[in-house]
mmCIF file of the N, C-alpha and C atoms, coordinates in Angstrom:
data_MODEL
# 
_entry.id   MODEL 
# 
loop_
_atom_site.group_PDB 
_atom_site.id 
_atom_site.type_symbol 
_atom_site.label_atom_id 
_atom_site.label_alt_id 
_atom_site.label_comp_id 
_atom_site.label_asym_id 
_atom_site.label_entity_id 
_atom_site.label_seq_id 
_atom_site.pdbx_PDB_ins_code 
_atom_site.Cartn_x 
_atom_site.Cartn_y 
_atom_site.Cartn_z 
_atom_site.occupancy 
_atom_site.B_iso_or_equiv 
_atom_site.pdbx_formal_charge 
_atom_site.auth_seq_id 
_atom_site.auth_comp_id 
_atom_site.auth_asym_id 
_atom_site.auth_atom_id 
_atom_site.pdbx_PDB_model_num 
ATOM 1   N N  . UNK A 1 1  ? 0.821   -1.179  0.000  1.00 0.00 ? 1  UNK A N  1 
ATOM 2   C CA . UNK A 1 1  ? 0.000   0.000   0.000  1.00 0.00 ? 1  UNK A CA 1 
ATOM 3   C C  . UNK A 1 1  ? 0.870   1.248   0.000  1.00 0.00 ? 1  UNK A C  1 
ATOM 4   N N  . UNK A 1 2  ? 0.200   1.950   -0.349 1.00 0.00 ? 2  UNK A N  1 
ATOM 5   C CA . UNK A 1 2  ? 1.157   3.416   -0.774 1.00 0.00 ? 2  UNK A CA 1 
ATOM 6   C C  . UNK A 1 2  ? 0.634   4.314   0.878  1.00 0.00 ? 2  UNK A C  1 
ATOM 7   N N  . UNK A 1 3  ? 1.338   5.181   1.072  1.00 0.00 ? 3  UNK A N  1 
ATOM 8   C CA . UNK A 1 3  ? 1.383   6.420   2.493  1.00 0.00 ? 3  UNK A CA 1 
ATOM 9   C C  . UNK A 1 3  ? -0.532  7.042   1.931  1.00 0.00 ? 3  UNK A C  1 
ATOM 10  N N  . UNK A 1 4  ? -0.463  7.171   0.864  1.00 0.00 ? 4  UNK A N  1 
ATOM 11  C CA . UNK A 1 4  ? -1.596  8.065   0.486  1.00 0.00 ? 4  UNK A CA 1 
ATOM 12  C C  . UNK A 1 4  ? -3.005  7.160   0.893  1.00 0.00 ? 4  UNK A C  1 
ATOM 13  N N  . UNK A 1 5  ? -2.816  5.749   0.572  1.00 0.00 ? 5  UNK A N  1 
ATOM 14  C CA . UNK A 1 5  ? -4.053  4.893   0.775  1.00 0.00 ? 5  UNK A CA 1 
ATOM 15  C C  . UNK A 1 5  ? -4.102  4.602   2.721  1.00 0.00 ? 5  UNK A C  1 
ATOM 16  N N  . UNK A 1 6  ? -3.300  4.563   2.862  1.00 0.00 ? 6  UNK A N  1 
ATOM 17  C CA . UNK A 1 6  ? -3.365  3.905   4.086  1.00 0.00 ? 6  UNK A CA 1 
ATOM 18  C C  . UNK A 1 6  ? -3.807  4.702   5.045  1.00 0.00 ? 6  UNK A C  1 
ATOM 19  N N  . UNK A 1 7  ? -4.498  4.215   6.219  1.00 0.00 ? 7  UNK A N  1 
ATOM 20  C CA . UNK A 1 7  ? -5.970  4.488   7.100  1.00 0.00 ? 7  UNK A CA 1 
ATOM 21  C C  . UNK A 1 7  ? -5.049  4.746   8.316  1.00 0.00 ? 7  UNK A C  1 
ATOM 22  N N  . UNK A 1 8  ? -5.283  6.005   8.632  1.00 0.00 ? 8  UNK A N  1 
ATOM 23  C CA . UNK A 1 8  ? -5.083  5.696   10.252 1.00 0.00 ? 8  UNK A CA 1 
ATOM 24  C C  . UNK A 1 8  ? -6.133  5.845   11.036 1.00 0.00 ? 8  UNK A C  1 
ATOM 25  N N  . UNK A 1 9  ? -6.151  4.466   11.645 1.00 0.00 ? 9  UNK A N  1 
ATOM 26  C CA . UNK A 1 9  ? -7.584  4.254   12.885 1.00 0.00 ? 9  UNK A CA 1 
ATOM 27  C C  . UNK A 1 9  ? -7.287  5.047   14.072 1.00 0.00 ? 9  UNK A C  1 
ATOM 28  N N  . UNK A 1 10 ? -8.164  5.816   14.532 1.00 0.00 ? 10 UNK A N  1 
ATOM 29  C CA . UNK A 1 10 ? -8.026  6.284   16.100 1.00 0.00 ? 10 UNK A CA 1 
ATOM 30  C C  . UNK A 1 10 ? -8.375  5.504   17.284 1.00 0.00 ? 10 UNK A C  1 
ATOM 31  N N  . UNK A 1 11 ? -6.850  5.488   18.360 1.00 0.00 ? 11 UNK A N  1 
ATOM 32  C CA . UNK A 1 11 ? -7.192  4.516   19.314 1.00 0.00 ? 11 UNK A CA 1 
ATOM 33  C C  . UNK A 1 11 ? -8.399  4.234   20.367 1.00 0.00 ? 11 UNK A C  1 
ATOM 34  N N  . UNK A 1 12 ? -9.046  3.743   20.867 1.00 0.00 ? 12 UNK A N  1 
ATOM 35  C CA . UNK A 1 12 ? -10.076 3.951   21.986 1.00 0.00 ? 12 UNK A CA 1 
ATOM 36  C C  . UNK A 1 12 ? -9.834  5.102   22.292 1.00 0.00 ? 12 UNK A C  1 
ATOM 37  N N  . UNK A 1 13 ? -8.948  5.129   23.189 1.00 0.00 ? 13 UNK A N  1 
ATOM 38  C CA . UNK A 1 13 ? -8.657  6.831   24.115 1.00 0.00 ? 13 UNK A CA 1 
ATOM 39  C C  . UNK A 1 13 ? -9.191  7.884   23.069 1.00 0.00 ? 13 UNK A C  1 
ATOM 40  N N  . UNK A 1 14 ? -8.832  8.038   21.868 1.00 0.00 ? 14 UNK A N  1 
ATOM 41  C CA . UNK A 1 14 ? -9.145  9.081   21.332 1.00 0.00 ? 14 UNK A CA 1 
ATOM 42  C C  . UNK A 1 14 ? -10.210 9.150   20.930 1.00 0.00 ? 14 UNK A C  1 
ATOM 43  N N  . UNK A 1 15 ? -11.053 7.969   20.759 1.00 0.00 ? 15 UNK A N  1 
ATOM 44  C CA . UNK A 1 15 ? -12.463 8.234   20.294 1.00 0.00 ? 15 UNK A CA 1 
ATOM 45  C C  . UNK A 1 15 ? -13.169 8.510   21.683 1.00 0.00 ? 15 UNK A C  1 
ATOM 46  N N  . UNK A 1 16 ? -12.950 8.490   22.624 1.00 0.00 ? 16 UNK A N  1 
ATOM 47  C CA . UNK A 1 16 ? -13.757 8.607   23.686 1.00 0.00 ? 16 UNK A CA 1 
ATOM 48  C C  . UNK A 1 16 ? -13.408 10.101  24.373 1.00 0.00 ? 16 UNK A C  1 
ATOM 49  N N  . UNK A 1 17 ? -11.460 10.562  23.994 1.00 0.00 ? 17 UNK A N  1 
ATOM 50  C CA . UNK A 1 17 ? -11.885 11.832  24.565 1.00 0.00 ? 17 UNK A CA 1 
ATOM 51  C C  . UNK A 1 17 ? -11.680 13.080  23.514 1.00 0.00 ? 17 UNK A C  1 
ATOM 52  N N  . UNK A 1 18 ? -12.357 12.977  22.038 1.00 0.00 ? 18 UNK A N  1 
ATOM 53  C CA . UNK A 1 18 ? -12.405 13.663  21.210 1.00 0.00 ? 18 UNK A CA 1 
ATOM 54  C C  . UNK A 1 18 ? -13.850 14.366  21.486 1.00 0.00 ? 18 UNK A C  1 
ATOM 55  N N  . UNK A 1 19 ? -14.047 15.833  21.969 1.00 0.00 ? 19 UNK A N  1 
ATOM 56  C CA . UNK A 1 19 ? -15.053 16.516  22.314 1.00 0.00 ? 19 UNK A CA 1 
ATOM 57  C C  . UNK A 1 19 ? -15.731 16.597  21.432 1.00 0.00 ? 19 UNK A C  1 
ATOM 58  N N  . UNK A 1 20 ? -15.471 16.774  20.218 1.00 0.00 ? 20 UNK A N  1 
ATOM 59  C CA . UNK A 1 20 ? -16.303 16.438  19.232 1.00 0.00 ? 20 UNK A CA 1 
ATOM 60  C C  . UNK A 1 20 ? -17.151 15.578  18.189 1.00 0.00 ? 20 UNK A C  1 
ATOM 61  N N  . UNK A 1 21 ? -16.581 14.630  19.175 1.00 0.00 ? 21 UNK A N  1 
ATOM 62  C CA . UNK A 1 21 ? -17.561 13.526  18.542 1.00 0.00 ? 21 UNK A CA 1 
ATOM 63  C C  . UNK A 1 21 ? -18.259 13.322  18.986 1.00 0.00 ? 21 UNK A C  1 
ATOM 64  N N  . UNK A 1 22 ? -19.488 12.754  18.564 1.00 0.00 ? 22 UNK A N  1 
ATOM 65  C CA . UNK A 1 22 ? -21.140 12.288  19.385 1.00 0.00 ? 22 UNK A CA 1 
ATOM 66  C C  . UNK A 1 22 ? -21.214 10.651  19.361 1.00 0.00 ? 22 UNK A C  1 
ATOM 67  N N  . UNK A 1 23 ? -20.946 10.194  18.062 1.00 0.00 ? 23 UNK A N  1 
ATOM 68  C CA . UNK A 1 23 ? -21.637 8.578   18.228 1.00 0.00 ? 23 UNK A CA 1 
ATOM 69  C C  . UNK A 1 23 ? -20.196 8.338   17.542 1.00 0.00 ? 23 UNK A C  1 
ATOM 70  N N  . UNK A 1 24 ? -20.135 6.850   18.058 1.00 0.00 ? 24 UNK A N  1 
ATOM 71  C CA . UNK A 1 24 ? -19.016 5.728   16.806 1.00 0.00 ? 24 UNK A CA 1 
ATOM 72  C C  . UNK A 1 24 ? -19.924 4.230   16.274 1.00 0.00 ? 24 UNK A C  1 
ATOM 73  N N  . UNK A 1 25 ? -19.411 4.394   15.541 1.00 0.00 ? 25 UNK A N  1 
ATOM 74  C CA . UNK A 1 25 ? -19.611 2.882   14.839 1.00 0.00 ? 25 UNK A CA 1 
ATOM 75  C C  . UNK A 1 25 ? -20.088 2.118   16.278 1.00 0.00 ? 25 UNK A C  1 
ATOM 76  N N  . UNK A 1 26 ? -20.897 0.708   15.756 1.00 0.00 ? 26 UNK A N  1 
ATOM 77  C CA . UNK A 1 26 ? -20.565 -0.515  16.775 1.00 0.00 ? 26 UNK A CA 1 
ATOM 78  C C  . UNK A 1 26 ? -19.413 -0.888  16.257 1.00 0.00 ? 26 UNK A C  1 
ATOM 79  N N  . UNK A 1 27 ? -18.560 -0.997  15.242 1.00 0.00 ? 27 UNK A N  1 
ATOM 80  C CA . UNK A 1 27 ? -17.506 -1.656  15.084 1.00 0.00 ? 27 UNK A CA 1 
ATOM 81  C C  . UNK A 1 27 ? -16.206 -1.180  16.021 1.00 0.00 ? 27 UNK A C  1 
ATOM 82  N N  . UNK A 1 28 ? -16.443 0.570   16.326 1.00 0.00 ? 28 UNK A N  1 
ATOM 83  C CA . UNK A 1 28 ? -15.544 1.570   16.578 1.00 0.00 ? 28 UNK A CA 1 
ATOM 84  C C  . UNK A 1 28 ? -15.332 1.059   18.274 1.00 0.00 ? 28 UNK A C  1 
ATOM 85  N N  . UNK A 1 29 ? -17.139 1.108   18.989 1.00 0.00 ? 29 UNK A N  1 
ATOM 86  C CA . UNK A 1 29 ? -17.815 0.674   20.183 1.00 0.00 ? 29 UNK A CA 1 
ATOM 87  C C  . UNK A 1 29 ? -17.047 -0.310  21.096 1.00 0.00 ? 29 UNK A C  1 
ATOM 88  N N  . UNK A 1 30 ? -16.907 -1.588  19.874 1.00 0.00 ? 30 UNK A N  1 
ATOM 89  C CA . UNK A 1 30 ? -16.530 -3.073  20.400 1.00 0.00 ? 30 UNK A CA 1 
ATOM 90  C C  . UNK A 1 30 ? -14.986 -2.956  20.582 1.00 0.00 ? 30 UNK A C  1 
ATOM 91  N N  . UNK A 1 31 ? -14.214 -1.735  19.602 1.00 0.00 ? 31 UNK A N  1 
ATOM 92  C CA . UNK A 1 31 ? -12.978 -1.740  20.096 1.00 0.00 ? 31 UNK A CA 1 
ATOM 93  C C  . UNK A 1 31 ? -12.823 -0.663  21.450 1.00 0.00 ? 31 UNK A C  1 
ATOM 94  N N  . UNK A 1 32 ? -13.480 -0.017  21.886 1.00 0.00 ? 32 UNK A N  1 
ATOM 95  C CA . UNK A 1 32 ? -13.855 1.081   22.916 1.00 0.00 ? 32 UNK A CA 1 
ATOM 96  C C  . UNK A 1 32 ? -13.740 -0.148  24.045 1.00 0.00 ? 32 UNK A C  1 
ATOM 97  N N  . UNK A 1 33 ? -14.758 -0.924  24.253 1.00 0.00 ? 33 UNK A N  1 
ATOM 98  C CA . UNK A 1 33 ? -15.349 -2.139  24.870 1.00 0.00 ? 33 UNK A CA 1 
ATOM 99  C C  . UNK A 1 33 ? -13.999 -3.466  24.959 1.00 0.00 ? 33 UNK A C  1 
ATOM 100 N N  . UNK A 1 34 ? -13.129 -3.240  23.990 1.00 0.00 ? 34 UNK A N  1 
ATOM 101 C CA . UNK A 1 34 ? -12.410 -4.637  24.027 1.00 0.00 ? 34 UNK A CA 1 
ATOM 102 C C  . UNK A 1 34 ? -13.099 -5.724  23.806 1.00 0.00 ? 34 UNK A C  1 
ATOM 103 N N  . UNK A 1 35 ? -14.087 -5.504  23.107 1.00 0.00 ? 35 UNK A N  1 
ATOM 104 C CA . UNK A 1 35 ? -14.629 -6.827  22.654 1.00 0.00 ? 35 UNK A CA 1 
ATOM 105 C C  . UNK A 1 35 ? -14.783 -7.021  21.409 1.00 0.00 ? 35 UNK A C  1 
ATOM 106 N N  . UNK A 1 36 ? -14.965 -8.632  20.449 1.00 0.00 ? 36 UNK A N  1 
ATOM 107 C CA . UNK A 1 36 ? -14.762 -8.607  19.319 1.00 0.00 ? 36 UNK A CA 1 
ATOM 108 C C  . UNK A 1 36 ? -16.112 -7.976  18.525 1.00 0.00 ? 36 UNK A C  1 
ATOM 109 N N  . UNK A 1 37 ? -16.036 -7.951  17.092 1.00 0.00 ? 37 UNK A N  1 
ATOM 110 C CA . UNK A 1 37 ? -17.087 -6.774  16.575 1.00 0.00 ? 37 UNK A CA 1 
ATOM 111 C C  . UNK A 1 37 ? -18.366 -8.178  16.428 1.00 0.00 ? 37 UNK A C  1 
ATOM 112 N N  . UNK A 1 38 ? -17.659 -9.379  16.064 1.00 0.00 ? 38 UNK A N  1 
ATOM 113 C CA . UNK A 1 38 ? -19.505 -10.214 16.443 1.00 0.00 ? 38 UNK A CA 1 
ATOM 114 C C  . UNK A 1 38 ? -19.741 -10.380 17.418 1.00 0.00 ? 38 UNK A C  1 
ATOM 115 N N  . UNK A 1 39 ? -19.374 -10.162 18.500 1.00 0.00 ? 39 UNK A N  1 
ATOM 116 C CA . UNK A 1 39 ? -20.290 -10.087 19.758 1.00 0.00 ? 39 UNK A CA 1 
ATOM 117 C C  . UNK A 1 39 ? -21.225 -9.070  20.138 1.00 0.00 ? 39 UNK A C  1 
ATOM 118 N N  . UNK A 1 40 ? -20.318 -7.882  19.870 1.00 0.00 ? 40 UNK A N  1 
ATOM 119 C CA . UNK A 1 40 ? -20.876 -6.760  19.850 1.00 0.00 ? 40 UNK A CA 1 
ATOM 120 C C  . UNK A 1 40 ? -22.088 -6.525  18.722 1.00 0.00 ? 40 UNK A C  1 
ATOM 121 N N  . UNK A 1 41 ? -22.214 -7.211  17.548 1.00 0.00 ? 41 UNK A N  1 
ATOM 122 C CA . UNK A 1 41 ? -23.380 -6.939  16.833 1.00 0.00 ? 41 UNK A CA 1 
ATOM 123 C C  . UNK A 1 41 ? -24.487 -7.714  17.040 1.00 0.00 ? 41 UNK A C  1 
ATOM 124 N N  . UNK A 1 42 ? -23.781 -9.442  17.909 1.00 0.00 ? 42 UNK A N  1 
ATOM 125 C CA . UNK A 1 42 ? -24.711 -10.322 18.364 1.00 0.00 ? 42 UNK A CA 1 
ATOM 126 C C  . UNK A 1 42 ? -25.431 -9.696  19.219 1.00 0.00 ? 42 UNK A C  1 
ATOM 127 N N  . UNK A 1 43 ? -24.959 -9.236  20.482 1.00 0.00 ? 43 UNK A N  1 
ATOM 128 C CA . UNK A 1 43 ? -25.294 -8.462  21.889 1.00 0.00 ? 43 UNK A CA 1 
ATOM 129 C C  . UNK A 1 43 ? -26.385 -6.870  21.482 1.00 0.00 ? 43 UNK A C  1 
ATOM 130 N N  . UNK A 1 44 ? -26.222 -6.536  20.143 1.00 0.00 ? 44 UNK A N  1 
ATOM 131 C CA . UNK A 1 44 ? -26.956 -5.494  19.901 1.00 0.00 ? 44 UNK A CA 1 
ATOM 132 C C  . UNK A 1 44 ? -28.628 -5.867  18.885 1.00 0.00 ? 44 UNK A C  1 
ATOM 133 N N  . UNK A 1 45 ? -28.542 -6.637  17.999 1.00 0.00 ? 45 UNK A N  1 
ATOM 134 C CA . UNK A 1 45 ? -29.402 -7.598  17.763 1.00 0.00 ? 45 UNK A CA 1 
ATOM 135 C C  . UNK A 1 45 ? -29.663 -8.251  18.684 1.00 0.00 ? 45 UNK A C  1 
ATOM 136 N N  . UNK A 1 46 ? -29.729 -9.066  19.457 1.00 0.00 ? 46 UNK A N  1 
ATOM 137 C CA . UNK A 1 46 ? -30.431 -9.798  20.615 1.00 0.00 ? 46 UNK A CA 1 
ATOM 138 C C  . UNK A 1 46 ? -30.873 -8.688  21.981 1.00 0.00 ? 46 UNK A C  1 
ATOM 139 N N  . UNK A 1 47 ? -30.271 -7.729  22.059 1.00 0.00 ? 47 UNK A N  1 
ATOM 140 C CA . UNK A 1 47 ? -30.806 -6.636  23.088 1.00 0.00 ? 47 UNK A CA 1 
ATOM 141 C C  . UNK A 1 47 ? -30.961 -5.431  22.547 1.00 0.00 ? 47 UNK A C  1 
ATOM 142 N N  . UNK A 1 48 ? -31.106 -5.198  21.583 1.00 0.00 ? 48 UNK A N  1 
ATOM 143 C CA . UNK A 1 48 ? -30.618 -3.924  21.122 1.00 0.00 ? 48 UNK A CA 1 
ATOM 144 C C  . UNK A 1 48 ? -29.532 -2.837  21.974 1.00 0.00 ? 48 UNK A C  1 
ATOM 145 N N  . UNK A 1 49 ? -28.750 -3.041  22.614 1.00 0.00 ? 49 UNK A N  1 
ATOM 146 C CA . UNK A 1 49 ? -27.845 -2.848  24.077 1.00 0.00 ? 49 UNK A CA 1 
ATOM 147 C C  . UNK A 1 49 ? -26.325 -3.354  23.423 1.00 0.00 ? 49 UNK A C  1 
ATOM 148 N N  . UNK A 1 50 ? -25.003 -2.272  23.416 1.00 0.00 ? 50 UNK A N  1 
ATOM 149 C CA . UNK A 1 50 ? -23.883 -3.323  23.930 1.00 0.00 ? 50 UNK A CA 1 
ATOM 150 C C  . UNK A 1 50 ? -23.871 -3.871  24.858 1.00 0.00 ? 50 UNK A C  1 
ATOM 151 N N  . UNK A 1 51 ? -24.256 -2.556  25.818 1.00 0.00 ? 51 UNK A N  1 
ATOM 152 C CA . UNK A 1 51 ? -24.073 -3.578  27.465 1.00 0.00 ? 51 UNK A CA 1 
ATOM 153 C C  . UNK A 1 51 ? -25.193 -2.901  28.312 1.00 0.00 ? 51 UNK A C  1 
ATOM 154 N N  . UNK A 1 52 ? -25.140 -3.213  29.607 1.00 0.00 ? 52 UNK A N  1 
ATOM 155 C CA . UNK A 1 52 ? -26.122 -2.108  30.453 1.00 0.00 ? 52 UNK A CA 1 
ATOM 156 C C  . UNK A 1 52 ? -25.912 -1.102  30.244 1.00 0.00 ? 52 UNK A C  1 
ATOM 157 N N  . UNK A 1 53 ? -26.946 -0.177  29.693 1.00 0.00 ? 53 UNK A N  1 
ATOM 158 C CA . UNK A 1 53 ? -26.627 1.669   29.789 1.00 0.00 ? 53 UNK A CA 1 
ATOM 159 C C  . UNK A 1 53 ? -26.448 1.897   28.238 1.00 0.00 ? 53 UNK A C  1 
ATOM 160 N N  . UNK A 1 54 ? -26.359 1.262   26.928 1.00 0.00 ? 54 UNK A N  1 
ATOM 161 C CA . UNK A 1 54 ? -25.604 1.779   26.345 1.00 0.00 ? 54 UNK A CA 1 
ATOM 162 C C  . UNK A 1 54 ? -25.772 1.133   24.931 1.00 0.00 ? 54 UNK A C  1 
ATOM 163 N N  . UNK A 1 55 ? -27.114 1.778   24.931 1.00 0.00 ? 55 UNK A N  1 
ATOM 164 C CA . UNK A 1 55 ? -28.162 1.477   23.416 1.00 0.00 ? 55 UNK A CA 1 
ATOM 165 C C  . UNK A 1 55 ? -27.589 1.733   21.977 1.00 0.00 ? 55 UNK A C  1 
ATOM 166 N N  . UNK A 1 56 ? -28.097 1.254   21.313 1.00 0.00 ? 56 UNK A N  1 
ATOM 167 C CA . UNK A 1 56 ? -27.719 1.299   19.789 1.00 0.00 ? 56 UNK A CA 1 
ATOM 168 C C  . UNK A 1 56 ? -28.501 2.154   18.956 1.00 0.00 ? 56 UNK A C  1 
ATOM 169 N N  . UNK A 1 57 ? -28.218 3.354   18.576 1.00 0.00 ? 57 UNK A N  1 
ATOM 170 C CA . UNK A 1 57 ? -29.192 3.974   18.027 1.00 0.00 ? 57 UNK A CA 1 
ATOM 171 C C  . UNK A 1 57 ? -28.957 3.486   16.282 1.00 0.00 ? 57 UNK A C  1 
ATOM 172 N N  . UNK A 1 58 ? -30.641 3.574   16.110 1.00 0.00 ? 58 UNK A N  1 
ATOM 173 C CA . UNK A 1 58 ? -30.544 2.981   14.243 1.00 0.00 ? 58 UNK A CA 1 
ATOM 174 C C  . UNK A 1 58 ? -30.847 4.393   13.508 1.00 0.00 ? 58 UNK A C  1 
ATOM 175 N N  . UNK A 1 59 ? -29.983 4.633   12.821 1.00 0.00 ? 59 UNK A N  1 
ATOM 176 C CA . UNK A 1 59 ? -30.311 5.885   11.813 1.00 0.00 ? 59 UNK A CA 1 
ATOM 177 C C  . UNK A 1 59 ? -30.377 5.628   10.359 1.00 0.00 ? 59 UNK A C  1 
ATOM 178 N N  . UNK A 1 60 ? -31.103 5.528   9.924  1.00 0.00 ? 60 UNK A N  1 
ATOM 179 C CA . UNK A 1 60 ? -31.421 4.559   8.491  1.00 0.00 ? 60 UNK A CA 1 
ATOM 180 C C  . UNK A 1 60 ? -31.052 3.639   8.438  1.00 0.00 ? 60 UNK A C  1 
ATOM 181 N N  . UNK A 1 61 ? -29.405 3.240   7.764  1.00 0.00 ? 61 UNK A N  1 
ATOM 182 C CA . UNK A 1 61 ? -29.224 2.090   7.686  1.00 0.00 ? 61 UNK A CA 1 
ATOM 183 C C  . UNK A 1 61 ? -28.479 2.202   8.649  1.00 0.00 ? 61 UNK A C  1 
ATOM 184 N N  . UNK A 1 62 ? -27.835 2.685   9.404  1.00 0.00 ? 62 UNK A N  1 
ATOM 185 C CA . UNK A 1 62 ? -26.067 3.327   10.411 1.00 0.00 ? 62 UNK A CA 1 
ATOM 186 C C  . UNK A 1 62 ? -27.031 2.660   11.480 1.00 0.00 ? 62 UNK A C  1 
ATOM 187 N N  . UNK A 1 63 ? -25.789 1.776   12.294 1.00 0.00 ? 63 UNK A N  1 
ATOM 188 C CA . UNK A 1 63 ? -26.135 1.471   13.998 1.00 0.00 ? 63 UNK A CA 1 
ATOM 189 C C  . UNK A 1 63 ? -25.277 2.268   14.283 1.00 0.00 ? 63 UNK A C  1 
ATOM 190 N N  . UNK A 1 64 ? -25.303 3.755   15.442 1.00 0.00 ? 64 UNK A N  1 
ATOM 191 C CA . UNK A 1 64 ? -24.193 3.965   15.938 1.00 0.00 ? 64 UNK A CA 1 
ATOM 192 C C  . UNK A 1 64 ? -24.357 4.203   16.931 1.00 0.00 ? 64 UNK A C  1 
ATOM 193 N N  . UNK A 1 65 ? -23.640 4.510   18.383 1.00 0.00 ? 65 UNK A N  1 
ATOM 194 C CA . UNK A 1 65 ? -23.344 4.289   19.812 1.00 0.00 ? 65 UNK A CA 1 
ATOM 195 C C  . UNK A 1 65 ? -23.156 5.743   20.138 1.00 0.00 ? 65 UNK A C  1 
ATOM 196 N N  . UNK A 1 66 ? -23.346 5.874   21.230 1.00 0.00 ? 66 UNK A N  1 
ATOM 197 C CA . UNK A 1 66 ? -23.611 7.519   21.677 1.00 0.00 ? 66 UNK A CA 1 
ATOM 198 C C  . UNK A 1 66 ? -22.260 7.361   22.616 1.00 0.00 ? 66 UNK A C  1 
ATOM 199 N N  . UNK A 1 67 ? -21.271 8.136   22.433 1.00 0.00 ? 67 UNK A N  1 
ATOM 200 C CA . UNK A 1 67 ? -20.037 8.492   23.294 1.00 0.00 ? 67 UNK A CA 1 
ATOM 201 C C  . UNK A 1 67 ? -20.757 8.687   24.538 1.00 0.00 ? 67 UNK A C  1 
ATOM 202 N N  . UNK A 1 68 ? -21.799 9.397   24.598 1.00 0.00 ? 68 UNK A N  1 
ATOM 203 C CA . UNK A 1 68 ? -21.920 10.020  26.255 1.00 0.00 ? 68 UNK A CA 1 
ATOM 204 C C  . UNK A 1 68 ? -22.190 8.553   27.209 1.00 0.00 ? 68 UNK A C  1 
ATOM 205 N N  . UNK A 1 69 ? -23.241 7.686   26.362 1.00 0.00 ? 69 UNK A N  1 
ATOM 206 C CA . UNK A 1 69 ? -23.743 6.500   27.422 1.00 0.00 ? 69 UNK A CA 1 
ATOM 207 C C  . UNK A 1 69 ? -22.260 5.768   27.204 1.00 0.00 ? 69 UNK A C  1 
ATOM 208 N N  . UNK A 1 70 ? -21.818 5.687   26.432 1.00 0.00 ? 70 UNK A N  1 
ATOM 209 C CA . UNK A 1 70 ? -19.727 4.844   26.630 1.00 0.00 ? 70 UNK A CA 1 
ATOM 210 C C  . UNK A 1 70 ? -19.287 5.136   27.356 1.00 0.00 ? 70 UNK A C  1 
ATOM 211 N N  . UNK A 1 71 ? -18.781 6.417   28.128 1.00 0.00 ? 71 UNK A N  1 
ATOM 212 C CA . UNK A 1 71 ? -17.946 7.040   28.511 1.00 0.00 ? 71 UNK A CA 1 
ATOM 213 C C  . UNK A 1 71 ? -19.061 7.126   30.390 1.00 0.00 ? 71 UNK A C  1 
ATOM 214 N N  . UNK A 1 72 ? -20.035 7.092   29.886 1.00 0.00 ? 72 UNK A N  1 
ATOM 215 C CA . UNK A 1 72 ? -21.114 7.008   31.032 1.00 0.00 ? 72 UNK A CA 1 
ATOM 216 C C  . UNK A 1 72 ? -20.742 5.681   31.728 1.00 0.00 ? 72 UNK A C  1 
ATOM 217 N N  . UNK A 1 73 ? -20.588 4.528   31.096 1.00 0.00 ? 73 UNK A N  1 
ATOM 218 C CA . UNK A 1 73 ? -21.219 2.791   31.218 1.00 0.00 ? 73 UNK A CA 1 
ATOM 219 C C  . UNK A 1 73 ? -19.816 2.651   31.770 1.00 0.00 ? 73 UNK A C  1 
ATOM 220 N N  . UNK A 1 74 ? -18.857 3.388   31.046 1.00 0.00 ? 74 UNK A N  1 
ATOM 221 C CA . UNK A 1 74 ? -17.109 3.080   31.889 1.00 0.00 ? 74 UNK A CA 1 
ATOM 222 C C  . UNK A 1 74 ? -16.704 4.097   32.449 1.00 0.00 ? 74 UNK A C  1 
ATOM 223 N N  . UNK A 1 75 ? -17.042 4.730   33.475 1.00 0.00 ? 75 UNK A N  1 
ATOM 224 C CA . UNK A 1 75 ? -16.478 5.645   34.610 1.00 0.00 ? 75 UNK A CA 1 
ATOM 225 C C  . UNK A 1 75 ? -15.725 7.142   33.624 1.00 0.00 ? 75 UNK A C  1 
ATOM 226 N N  . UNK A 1 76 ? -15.740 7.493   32.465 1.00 0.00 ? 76 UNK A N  1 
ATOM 227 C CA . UNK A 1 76 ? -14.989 8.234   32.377 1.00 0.00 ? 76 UNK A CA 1 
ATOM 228 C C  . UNK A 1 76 ? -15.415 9.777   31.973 1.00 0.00 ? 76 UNK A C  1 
ATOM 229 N N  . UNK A 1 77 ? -14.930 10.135  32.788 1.00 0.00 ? 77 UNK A N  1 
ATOM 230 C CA . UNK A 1 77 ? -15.471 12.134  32.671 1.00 0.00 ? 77 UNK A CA 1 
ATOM 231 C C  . UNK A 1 77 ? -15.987 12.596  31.505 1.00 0.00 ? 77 UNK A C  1 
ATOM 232 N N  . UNK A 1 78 ? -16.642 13.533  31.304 1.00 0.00 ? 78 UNK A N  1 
ATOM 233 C CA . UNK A 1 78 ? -16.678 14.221  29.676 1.00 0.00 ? 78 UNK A CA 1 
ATOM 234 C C  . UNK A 1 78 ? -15.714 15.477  29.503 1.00 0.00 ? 78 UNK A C  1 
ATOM 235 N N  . UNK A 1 79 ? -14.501 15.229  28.267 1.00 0.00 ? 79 UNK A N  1 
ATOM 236 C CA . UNK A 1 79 ? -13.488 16.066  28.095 1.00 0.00 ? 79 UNK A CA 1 
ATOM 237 C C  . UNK A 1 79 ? -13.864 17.535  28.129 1.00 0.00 ? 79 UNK A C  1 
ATOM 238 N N  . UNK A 1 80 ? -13.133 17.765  28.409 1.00 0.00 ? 80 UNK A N  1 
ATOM 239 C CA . UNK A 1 80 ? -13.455 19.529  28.716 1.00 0.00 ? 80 UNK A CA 1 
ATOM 240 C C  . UNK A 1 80 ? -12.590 19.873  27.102 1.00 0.00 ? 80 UNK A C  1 
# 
């Protein structure tokens, strides 16, 4: 792969204390969570829930996860 194609993913930490973000992926979620991404889509289909606290919102076709109930469900402040 060439410098130009290649993806840089943002780690947990940063998706959780980027103030400007609102929702991530469930794919983004399950790496937030440390868990693999079919569990996390099993666990959201069978409850609509990753976990306690921390619903899946459906926006047409997009499942995506609300930073505030993440960051809510695991002890961690909201970034200033």
């Amino acid at each position: 792969m060439t410098e130009q194609n290649e993806r840089i993913r943002p780690s947990a930490n940063d998706l959780l204390n980027d103030p400007n973000r609102v929702t991530v992926s469930v794919s983004q979620a399950s790496n937030i969570l440390g868990i693999a991404k079919s569990t996390a889509h099993s666990a959201y289909k069978s409850t609509g829930f990753l976990m306690a606290g921390v619903p899946v919102l459906r926006i047409g076709k997009r499942c995506v996860v609300s930073i505030a109930h993440l960051r809510a469900a695991l002890g961690f402040p909201d970034p200033t």
